[in-house]
N, C-alpha and C positions, 0 to 999 in steps of 0.2 A: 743496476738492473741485473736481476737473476738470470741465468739463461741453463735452463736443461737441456742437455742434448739426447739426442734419441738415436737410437742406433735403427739404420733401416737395413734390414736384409732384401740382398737382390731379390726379384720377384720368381718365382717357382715355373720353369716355363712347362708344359704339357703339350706332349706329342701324341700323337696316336702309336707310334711305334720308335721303338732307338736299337738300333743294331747295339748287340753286346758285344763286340768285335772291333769295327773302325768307327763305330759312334755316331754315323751318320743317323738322322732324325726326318720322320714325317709328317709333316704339321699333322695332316687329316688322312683317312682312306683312301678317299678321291688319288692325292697324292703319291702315295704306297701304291696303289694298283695300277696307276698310269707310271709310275719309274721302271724305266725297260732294265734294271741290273735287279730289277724283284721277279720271281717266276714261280709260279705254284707249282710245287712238288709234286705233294701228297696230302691223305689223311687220314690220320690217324683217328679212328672211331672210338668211341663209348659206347662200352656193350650192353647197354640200355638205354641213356638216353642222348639220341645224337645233336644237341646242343650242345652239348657239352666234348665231341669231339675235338680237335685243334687241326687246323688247315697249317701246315707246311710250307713255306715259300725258302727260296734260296737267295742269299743276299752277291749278285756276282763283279761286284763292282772288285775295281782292281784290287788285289791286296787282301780281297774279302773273302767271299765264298763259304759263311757262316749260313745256317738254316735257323731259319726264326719261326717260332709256333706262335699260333693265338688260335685261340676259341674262336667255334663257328659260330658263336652267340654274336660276336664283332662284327659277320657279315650277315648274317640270317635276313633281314630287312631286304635286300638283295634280291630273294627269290620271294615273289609276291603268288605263288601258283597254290593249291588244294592244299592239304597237309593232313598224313594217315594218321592217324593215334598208334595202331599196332605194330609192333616192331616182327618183321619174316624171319629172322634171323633164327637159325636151327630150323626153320620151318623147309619144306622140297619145294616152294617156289622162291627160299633166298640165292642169290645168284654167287653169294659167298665176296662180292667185290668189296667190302666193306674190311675184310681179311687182310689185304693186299694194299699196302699204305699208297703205292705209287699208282695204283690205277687210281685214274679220274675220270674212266670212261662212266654213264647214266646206266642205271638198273630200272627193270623193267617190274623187278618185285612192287605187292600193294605191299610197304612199309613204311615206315615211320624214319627210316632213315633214306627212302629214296630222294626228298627235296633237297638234302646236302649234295646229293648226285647233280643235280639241276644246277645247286648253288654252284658246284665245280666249272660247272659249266661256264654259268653266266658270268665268275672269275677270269675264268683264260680266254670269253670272248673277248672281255675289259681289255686284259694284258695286251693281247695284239692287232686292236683297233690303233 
């Protein structure tokens, strides 16, 4: 009797996120944003389209203390509110917070980038529930 043998490679696991530092892993979002050694920074905008900005969090577990970026496309679903088409930015009612990576206070601007403000928001309510 013939017998072929088959090589099987381990299975591929998939996280939502893996620290590039001590390798810690998070299965889902859910996960990642309830882990108290994660804490949202900053963010860093896209000077037209803010999708494509990256939200900041810091990794503080011992040993660590690595900043990990992802796209605000990863959390957008999050903020379920209106959404501007036009971007204020250079305009005299942008309030310029969009400048400033570590503010994560909300803008009062009619913009296209004020929902990522909300989005900040509803982030660090997550983190310290």
């Amino acid at each position: 009797m013939n017998r072929m043998s088959q090589s099987r490679s381990a299975p591929t696991l998939k996280f939502f996120k893996s620290c590039s530092l001590c390798r810690a892993n998070w299965a889902d979002r859910t996960c990642f944003l309830a882990d108290a050694s994660v804490t949202l920074k900053g963010y860093q905008a896209h000077p037209t389209e803010p999708e494509k900005g990256l939200l900041v969090f810091q990794h503080d577990a011992t040993g660590c203390g690595t900043s990990l970026a992802m796209p605000v496309s990863l959390f957008s679903d999050l903020y379920q509110g209106p959404r501007i088409r036009t971007l204020a930015y250079g305009s005299d009612d942008c309030e310029k917070r969009c400048l400033s990576n570590d503010d994560l206070e909300p803008c009062k601007a009619n913009c296209s980038a004020a929902y990522v403000r909300e989005l900040l928001r509803t982030i660090r309510s997550r983190q310290t529930a």
